[in-house]
C-alpha positions as CSV (number, residue, x, y, z in Angstrom):
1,X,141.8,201.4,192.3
2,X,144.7,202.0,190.7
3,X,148.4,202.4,191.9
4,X,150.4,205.6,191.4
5,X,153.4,206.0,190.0
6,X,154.9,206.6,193.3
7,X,153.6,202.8,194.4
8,X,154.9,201.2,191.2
9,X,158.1,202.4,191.5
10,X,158.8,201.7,195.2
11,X,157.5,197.7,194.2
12,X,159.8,197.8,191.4
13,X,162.8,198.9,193.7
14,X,161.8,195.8,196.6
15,X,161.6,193.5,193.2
16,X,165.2,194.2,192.8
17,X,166.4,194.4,196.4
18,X,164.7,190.5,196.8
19,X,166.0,189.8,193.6
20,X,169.6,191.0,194.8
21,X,169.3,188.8,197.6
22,X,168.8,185.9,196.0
23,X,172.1,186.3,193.6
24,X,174.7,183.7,194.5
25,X,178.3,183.4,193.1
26,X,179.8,180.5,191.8
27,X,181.5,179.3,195.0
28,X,178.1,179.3,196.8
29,X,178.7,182.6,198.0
30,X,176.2,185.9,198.4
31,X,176.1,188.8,196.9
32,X,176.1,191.6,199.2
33,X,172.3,193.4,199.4
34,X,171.3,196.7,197.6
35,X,172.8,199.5,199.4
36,X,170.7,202.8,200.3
37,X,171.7,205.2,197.7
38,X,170.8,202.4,195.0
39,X,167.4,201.8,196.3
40,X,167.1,205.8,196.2
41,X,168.4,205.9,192.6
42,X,166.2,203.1,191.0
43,X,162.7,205.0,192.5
44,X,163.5,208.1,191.4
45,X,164.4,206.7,188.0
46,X,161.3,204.1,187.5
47,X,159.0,206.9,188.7
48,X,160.6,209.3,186.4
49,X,160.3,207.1,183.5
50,X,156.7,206.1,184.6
51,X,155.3,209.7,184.5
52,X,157.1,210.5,181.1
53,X,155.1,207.4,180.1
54,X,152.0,209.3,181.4
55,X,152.4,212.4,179.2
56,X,152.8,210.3,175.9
């Protein structure tokens, strides 16, 4: 079966949150993780995109 929209856009969203994590600086340093509203924002926006794809 399948995946939804819906599902594709909340694995896209943890892609980039582990992704995030695993930035590093120069100095060795971490980046600080993907806040809330981000996670929020790239879902609705890949989903959005993903069912404009649909209607083409």
């Amino acid at each position: 079966m399948s995946k939804t929209n819906k599902e594709l856009a909340v694995e896209v969203a943890i892609a980039c949150i582990e992704s995030s994590s695993n930035l590093k600086y120069g100095n060795g340093a971490s980046k600080d993780l993907v806040n809330l509203q981000t996670v929020v924002t790239i879902i609705k926006g890949v989903h959005q995109t993903l069912e404009n794809l649909d209607k083409d």
